[in-house]
Structure formats: structure tokens, C-alpha cells
N, C-alpha and C positions, 0 to 999 in steps of 0.2 A: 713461359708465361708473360714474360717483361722485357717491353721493349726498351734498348736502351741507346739516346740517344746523345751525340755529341754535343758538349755546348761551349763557346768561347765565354770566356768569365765577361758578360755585359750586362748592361741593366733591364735592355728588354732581350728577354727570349722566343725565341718562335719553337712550338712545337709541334711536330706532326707524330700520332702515336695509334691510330686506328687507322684500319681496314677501310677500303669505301662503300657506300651504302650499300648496302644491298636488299632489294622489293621485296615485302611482307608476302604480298599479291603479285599474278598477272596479269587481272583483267587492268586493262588503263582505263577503263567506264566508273571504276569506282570513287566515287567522293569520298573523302576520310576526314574527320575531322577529330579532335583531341579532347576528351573528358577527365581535369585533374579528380581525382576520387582516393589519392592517399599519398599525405605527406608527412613524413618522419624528420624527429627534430635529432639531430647530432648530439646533443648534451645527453642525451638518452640512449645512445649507443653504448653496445660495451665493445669493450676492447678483444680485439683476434686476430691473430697472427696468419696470415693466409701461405700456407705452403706453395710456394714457387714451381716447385717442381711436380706437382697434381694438375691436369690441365684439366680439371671441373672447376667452377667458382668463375666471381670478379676479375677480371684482367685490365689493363688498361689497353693491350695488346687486341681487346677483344671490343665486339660493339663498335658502332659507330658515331661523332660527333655532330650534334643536332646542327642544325643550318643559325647558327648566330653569328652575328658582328664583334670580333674579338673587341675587349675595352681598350681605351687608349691609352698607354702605361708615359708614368710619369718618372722625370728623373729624381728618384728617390728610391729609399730601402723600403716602404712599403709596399711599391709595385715594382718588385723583381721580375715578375712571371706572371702571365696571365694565366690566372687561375679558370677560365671557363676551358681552356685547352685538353682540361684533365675531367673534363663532362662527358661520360659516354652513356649512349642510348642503350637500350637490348630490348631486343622485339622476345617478348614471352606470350601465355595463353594463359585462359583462368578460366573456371567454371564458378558461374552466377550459381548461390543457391539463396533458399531463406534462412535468414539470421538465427532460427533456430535448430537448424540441421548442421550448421557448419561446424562449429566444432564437433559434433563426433564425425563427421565426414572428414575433418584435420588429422584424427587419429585413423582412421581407415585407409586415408591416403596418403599417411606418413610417407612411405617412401617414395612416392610420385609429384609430390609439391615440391618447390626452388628452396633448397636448403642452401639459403647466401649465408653468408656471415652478417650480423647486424641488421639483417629485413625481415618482416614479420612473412608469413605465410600466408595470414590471412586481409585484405586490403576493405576498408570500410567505406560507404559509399556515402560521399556529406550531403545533408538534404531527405536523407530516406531511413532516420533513426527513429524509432519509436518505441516507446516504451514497455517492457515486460506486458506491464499489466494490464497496456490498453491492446496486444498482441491479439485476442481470442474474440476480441472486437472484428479483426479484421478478417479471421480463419473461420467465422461462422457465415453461413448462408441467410441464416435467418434475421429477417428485420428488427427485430424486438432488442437486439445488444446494440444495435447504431442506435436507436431513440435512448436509452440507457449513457449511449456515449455521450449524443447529444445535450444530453440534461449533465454530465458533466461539467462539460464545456464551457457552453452557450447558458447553462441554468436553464431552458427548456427545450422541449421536443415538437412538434408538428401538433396542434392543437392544444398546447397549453397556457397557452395566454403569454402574462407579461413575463417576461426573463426573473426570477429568485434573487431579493434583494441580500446585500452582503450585512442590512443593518439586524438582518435576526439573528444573527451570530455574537452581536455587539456584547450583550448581554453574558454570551458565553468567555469571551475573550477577555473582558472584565475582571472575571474573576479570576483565572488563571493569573493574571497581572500582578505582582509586586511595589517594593519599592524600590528595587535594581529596575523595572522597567520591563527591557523584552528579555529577562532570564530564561523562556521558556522558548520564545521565539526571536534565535537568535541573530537569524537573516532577514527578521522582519523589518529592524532598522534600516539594512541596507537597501532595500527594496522600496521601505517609501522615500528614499532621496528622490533627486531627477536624475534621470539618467543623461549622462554626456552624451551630447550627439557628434559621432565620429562617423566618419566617410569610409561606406567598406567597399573593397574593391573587388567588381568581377572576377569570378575563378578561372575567368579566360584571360585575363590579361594581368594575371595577379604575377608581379617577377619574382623571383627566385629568392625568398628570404637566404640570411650567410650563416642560419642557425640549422635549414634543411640537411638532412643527409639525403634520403632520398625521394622520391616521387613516383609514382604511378599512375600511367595515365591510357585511358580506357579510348579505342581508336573503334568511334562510331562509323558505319556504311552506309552507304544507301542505295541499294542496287534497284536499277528497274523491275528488274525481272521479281523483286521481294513485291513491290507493289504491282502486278497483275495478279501477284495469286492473291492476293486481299493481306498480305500478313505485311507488316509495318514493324521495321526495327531501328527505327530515328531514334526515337523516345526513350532506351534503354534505361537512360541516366536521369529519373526521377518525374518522366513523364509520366501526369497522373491520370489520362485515359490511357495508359499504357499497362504502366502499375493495377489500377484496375479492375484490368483486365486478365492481363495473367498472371503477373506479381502483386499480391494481395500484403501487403508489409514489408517489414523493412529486409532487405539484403545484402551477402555479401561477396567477397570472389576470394577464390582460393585459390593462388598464384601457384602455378601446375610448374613442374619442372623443366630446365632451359630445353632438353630433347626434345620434348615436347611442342615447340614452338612452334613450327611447320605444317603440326599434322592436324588432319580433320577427326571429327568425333569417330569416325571409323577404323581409323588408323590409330586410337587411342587402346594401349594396354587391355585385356580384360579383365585386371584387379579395378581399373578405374569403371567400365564400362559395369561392372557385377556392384559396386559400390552406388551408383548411381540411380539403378534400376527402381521401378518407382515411386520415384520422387522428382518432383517440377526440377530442372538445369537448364542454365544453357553457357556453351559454348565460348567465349569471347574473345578476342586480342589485345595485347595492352603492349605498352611501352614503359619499362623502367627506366627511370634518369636516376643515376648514380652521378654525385655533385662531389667537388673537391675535397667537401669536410667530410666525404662516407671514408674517400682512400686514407690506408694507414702512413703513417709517416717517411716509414723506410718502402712504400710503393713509391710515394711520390720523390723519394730523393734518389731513387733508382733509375725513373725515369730521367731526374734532370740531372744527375751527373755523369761524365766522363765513364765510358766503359773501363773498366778495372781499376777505377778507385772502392774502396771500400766504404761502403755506406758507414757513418755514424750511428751506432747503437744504445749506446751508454752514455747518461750524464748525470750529476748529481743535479739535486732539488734542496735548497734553502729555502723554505715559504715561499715568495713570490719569484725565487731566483732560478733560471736553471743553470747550471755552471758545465760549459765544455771545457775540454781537453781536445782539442784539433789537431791533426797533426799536419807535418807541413805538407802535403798533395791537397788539405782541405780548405786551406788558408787561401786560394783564388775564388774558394767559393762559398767563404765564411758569412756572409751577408744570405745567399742563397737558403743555406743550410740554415741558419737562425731565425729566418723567416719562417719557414716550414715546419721547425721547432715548435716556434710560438704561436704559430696556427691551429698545432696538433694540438697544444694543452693549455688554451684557454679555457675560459678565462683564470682558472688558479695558477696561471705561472704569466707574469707582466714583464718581465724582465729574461734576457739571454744574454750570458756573456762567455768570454773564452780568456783562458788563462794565458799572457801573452810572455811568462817567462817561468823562472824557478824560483820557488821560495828561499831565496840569500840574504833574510835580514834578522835580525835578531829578536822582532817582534812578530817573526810567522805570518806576515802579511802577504798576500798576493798579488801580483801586477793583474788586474784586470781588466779587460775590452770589453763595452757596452755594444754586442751586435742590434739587436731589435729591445723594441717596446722601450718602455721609458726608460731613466738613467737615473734611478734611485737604488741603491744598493743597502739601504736601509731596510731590513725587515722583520717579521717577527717569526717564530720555527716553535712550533710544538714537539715534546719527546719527553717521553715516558709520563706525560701528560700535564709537565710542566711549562710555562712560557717564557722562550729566551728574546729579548731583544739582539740582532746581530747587525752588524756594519758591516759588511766583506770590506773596505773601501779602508778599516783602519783596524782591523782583528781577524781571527782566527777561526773558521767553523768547518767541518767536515763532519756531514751526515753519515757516511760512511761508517764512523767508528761508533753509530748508537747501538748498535748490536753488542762492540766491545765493552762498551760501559755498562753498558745491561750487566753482563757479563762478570762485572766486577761486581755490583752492587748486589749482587745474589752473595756473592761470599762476604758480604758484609753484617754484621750485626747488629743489636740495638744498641747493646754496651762499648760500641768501637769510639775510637776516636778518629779523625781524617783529617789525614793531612797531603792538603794537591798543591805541590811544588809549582807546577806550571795549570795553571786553573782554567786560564784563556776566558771566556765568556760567564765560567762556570757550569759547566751542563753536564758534570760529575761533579761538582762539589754542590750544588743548588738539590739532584738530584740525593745524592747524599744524608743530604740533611733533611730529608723528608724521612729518613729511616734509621739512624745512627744518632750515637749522644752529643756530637759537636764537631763541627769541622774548621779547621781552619785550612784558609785557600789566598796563594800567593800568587802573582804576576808580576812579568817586569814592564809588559806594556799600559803606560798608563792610561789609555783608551780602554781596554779589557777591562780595567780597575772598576771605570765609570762604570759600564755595563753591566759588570758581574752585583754592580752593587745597584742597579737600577733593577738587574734581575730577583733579586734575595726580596727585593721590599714589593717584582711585581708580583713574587710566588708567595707572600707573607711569611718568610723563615730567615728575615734578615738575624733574629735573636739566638739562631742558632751558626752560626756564620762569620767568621772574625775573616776581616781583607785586607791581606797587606801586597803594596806594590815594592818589593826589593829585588834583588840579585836571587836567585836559587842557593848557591852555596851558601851566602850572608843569612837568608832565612832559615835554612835547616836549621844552620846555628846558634843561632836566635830563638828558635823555637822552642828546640829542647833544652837550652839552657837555661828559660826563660822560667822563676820561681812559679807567676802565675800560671800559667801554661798548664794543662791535661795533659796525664800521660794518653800518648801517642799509639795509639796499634797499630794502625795502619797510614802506608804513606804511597802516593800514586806520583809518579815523572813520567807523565805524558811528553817528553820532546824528543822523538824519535830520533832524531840530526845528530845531538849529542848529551841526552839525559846520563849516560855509563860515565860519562868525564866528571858527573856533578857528585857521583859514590864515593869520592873521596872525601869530602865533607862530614860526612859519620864515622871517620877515625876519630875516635879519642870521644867519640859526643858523650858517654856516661866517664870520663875521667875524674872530671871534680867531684860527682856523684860519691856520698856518703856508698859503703861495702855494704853495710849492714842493712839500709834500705831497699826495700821488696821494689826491683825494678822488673819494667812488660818491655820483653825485646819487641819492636813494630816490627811489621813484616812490609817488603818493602815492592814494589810493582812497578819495574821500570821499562821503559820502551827505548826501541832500538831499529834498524834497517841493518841489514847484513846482504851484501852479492855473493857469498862466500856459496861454493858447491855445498858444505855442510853448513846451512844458517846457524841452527841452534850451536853448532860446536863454538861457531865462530862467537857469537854474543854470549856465550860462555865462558869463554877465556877472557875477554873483553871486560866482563865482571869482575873476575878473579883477580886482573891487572890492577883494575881501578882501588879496589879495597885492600888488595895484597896478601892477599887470605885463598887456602885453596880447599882445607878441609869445610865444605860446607853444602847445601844441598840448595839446588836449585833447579824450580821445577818450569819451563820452558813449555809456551803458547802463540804456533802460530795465528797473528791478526789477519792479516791477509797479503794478497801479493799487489804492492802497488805499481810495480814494472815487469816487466821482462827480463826475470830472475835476479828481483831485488825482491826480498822480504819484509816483512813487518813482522816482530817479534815483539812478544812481553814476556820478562822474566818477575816471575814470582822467587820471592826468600826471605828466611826470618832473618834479620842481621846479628852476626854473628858476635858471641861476648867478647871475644878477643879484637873484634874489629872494635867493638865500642867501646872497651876500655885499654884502646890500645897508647901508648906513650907516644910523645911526636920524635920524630928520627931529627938529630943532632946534623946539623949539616958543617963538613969540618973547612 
């Protein structure tokens, strides 16, 4: 289905990926000339994944590329490619009927109309709409509904004198009126402004809006031989001695399927030919233009990369941000790819970047590279129907783990208390406290600090919410030893790297603790990466090491897999009384 061609990593590309033309027609006597009559907007497309290996459908491999003057590409990450190269034509057929047969004639020739992905079936003709109710106007024979229309219109008919003034109505509009004004007539304000006069441009020379996905365009004849026998097919296209004559209102076409293309009404199926039977058709040819913005993203990156690189599939989405992971075969063609990115998911994504190393800092920040669109890494992230302020540029975020926090926040309670060792932005502790009796939420980055706290006052639940920026170990201990302090039920360690190393800190944490006082062991929720053949064994012992306690139950959930046979684990446990009232070992 896809053609795939070489490219050297530069800034202008040439591509060649269609077939060459090949004639609708044989007669060379024919004049042809182009009637646009349906153009679809991309934002309105849905999304579909076109199977590769089915050779019915869109191809880029298929169709031919219209006769344009490729544009002049400049040295710049804007204009990587020229994007008209990825324009192909397809000569299809349609049959004209009247606007009120086609739909059920849609449903009776389901299976013989262009089932694309993302194009309607049915193609509307601009210029020749009219309304329901002035419809039986046009379907009757008889004179007496045109003088009727007439006097709609015009306010009169063919011997009725002066046209019906609008001031006998004055009276009535009056009173309908209030003291809001046009409460009842809401468009009536807009309507008596002036109207701006703007400059509208021919539909023959009208260019290529960059919001079109696709177009259809209806390729008028004009044979000799049609005018000797007295019949005249110029006029299709909203010619009104045409119209008429044999088309009495408004029309549509019903874009027949690609087989279809070549053949005459005789050589058409007999489901379509028995479907047709009388009722006014006709016949016609068109041209679909499928434009850059129709193809999905992984066509067009298939087309411009290197044969047996593996197309990009997967990236996360921050609000405005999309966040790659490249690997090194994609990094000559990082610019390329980011472009294409940012094409596909405008306008809600402004920003493309790539993670240009590994997280090795102590505040989980990322090196990040600004491929396309602007270089604000500032943005705002809805979840779970909260609003986070994030910085990729000096904190922490991964969409990825909102599933896992969900996750957590179901086994939480109203009566809980929370406590998030590593908090990062907040978007489990903010989330939290929309449902639970009090959280407190700790970080060491004092960037995160800012934010989690500019988060708590933009979600209004700063009063349920204590922030503190210290060390993890230092806080624990702090926490629970602290008089004012809530008893704690729950406690979350998000730092997957080395949260297991920070479990030694709840040695001895109820020591001082009066015996006789009613204390709530927390339950405790820590993350972890394991390469181990057995993850869960591996992050298990790892527990047991940290606290030095082996009688105790721990119940083990894989998050997800972030490499190739690296795991993401969360260990759930309640902490054990021996751990927490354990004495500190004497060192000799």
C-alpha cells in the first residue's frame, strides 16, 4: 500500500510517490473543465487507522499528483518538506440525484458508494440549497405555489400592486419587546448592524485553505455530438435554464465506489441500476483531492523515512506539550518527524520536544530538546478534573501514571490521612484532598514546592494541604513525631529510582510513643523498577532488606513496563509493629 522512499537527512526533500496520469477519457475532442462542489474541513475529521496491508482505501502509492508548482522551501524547520507532494488526485463517479431521495438511496447503495475513511458519501452542491419548506414549491407543476412563493419573497405576485410594507408588523413586534430589548429576537440585533464588506473569492481560483482535508470536484464536458442532438450538459453545476429544466431543486451526488470509476451506467452493478429505477439520475465524474492534512501521521512518516526504520508511534501529551522518546536511528530525522507531529495535532498540541538524556538528578527533572512550534515548556494539564500548572523545564510530570493514581485514590477514604513523601507537582496529593480528611505533601525540589502550592490555591483545597520542601527521610520523621501532626493512614513514595532505600526511616517511628495509646499502623505504597526475571520477587526482598523485618504481608502491583524488561512496581503494606517500635542497633 506504501510507498517508501529514501531520504538523505536535508532540509528540502523531493518526493516522488504516485503513479503517472493516467485519462479519465479517450476522446481528445473533449473540454473538461473543474466544478469544486465539496470541501471538508480536517478539525472535523475523526481519526482512523488505515490497514497497510488491505489494498482497498487511500494510498499515497495510489492516485496521481495534480499539475502544481511545488512551493519554495526555505532554510528553516518550518519547511522541512513540501507538503503539496503528499496531494493525490482519484478520478471517482457519482450519481446526481434530488436532495430528497439521497439519503434513502445512501442506505440502498450502502455497499456500492466510496467507503474512505474520514469522506462523506454523500457530496453537496454550493449554490443549489434550498430550503425544506420552499422544496414543493419547486416539485409542483402548478402555477398558483410560485405566486404564493412570490408574495413570500418579494411581498407580492404578478398584479398585486405595491410590494407589503414591513411597518404593519411594527405594531406587533412592539409588544413582544421588553426591557432586555431583543429577548425574543435574538439574531435581530445582529442583523440590523452593517454588515462588513469582505472580498469573496471565486470557487475557481479559490487556493487550498491548510484547514481542508479533502475536496471534490465535479469535471464538466462538452461534447459536440451532446449539442446536435439538442441536449446541453455545460450547465450541470447550478445552471438555472438548466436546473429548470430537468433539475427542479436543490441536488446531490452520491460518491459511488472507486471500481466504479471507469464504467458506464451500463456496466453499472444491478443493485444500483434496480435502485435507481424511476427516479430523475444522472451519471457523473469527479475528482477527489486528498490534501496533506486528510493523510494520518504514521502514512506520512512512512512515506518520508528511510526504509526499515521504524516509524514513531507513541508519545506522551502534557497540555500543550507532546513529549518524544527517539531513539538513536530517529535522531537524523528529529526535525522531520516533529514537524509531522505537530501538523497531525494541532492546534491542541503547540509544542514538540524529545528527551535528550536520562533522569540522573535528584529533582527528576529532564534534559529536554524543543523540536517544533514554540519553546514554552510552561503549561497547564487537566486530570481527574483538576488543574495542574507544570514546567517540564524545572519539575516532574508523567501522564502516564494517571491511570496509577486513579488507582490509588479509589482505595482511599474520607476518614484517611495522606501523606506523599515525594509529591512533585502534586497531582496525587491535590487529587487527594478533594476526597480524604488531610494531606500532607512533601518535596525536595523547591520549584515543585512553588507549584504544588500555586496548584492547592488554583483548585481552592489549599486548607486541606500542609507543604513542606525537606529531605524524604528527614520528613517522615518529622512527621510522625510531630505532636501537632494527624494520625497518618496512608503514606504514598512515588520515586521509583530509590523510594525502598527511604523505608528505613520508619524504624523506631512509634518508639517514644506512649504503649498505652490507641495507635493506626499507616499502610504504606512505595514504588520501585526491578530488571529482575522475577520483578515482584526482586522488589520484595528489597523491602524486607530496607526494614529488616521478614514476617509480614505484602501485596505487589505491576504499573507498567517502562523498557524492555524493566518494570514499574508498587508495593502495598501495612508497617509492621515490630518495625515501628523497633529499638536503634548499637553500633560497636
Amino acid at each position: 500500500m506504501f510507498t517508501k522512499v529514501m531520504l538523505r537527512p536535508s532540509s528540502s526533500l523531493s518526493l516522488s510517490l504516485s503513479p503517472p496520469l493516467t485519462p479519465f477519457f479517450s476522446k481528445p475532442s473533449t473540454a473538461i473543465s473543474f466544478r469544486r462542489i465539496a470541501v471538508v474541513s480536517a478539525a472535523h475529521s475523526l481519526s482512523v487507522t488505515l490497514d497497510e496491508t488491505h489494498p482497498y482505501g487511500p494510498s499515497l502509492s495510489k492516485g496521481h499528483q495534480p499539475s502544481v508548482e511545488p512551493k519554495s522551501l526555505q532554510q528553516d524547520n518550518e519547511n522541512i518538506f513540501d507538503e503539496t507532494r503528499f496531494i493525490r488526485v482519484f478520478d471517482i463517479s457519482a450519481i446526481r440525484v434530488s436532495a430528497d431521495r439521497c439519503y434513502a438511496l445512501e442506505s440502498q447503495l450502502r455497499g456500492h458508494l466510496l467507503n474512505w475513511p474520514r469522506i462523506r458519501n454523500i457530496a453537496r452542491v454550493p449554490g443549489d440549497e434550498i430550503d425544506g419548506e420552499l422544496q414543493k414549491y419547486f416539485n409542483s407543476n402548478d402555477g398558483e405555489p410560485l405566486e404564493s412563493l412570490n408574495r413570500r419573497i418579494y411581498g407580492k405576485a404578478e398584479g398585486d400592486g405595491e410590494p407589503l410594507s414591513p411597518v404593519l408588523y411594527r405594531d406587533k413586534l412592539a409588544k413582544t419587546f421588553n426591557s432586555r430589548g431583543y429577548e425574543k429576537f435574538r439574531n435581530l440585533a445582529k442583523l440590523s448592524r452593517p454588515k462588513r464588506k469582505t472580498k469573496k473569492e471565486p470557487s475557481q481560483i479559490r487556493e487550498h485553505k491548510s484547514n481542508e482535508c479533502y475536496l471534490v470536484d465535479e469535471v464538466v464536458e462538452n461534447h459536440a455530438s451532446d449539442h446536435e442532438k439538442g441536449e446541453d450538459l455545460s450547465g450541470l453545476l447550478g445552471d438555472d435554464a438548466y436546473r429548470l429544466g430537468k433539475w427542479k431543486g436543490s441536488t446531490r451526488l452520491l460518491l459511488l465506489d472507486e471500481k466504479h470509476a471507469y464504467k458506464s451506467f451500463d456496466e453499472m452493478p444491478e443493485a444500483i441500476k434496480a435502485c435507481l429505477t424511476g427516479s430523475p439520475f444522472e451519471l457523473v465524474r469527479c475528482n477527489l483531492t486528498l490534501y496533506y492534512s486528510y493523510w494520518q501521521m504514521n502514512e506520512i512518516l512512512e512515506a518520508l523515512l528511510p526504509k526499515g526504520i521504524i516509524v514513531p508511534s507513541s508519545f506522551e501529551t502534557v497540555g500543550h506539550i507532546i513529549h518524544l522518546n527517539l531513539r538513536e536511528e530517529h535522531l537524523p530525522y528529529k526535525n522531520l518527524i516533529a514537524k509531522v507531529v505537530l501538523d497531525k495535532n494541532k492546534p491542541k498540541i503547540q509544542t514538540v520536544v524529545n528527551k535528550i538524556d536520562s533522569i540522573n538528578n535528584d529533582f527528576r527533572t529532564m534534559s529536554l530538546e524543543v523540536l517544533a512550534g514554540n519553546h514554552s515548556l510552561v503549561t497547564r494539564v487537566v486530570e481527574n478534573g483538576l488543574h495542574f500548572h507544570v514546567d517540564l523545564a524545572t519539575v516532574y510530570w508523567s501522564s502516564k501514571l494517571a491511570t496509577e493514581r486513579q488507582r490509588l485514590l479509589n482505595s482511599f477514604t474520607r476518614s484517611d490521612v495522606v501523606c506523599d513523601v515525594f509529591a512533585g507537582v502534586g497531582p496525587l496529593a491535590i487529587s487527594a484532598a478533594k476526597k480524604v480528611k488531610h494531606v500532607y505533601a512533601n518535596d525536595l525540589n523547591p520549584h515543585a514546592i512553588d507549584y504544588i502550592e500555586r496548584n492547592c490555591v488554583l483548585n481552592k483545597l489549599e486548607r486541606k494541604i500542609e507543604v513542606f520542601n525537606m529531605d524524604g527521610r528527614r520528613f517522615i520523621d518529622a512527621i510522625f513525631k510531630s505532636q501537632s501532626s494527624r494520625a497518618i493512614t496512608q503514606v504514598v513514595m512515588n520515586l521509583p529510582k530509590d523510594a525502598a532505600e527511604y523505608l528505613d526511616a520508619f524504624k523506631g517511628i512509634f518508639r517514644d510513643t506512649d504503649m498505652n495509646k490507641e495507635l493506626i499502623m499507616p499502610k504504606i505504597h512505595v514504588y520501585g523498577f526491578s530488571k529482575a526475571e522475577d520483578p515482584e520477587f526482586d522488589f520484595h526482598e528489597r523491602i524486607r532488606i530496607a526494614l529488616s523485618e521478614v514476617a509480614f504481608e505484602v501485596k505487589m502491583h505491576k504499573v507498567r513496563l517502562v523498557a524492555p524488561g524493566k518494570w514499574m512496581l508498587c508495593a502495598s503494606f501495612v508497617l509492621p509493629e515490630r518495625v515501628a517500635f523497633a529499638e536503634p542497633i548499637l553500633e560497636m
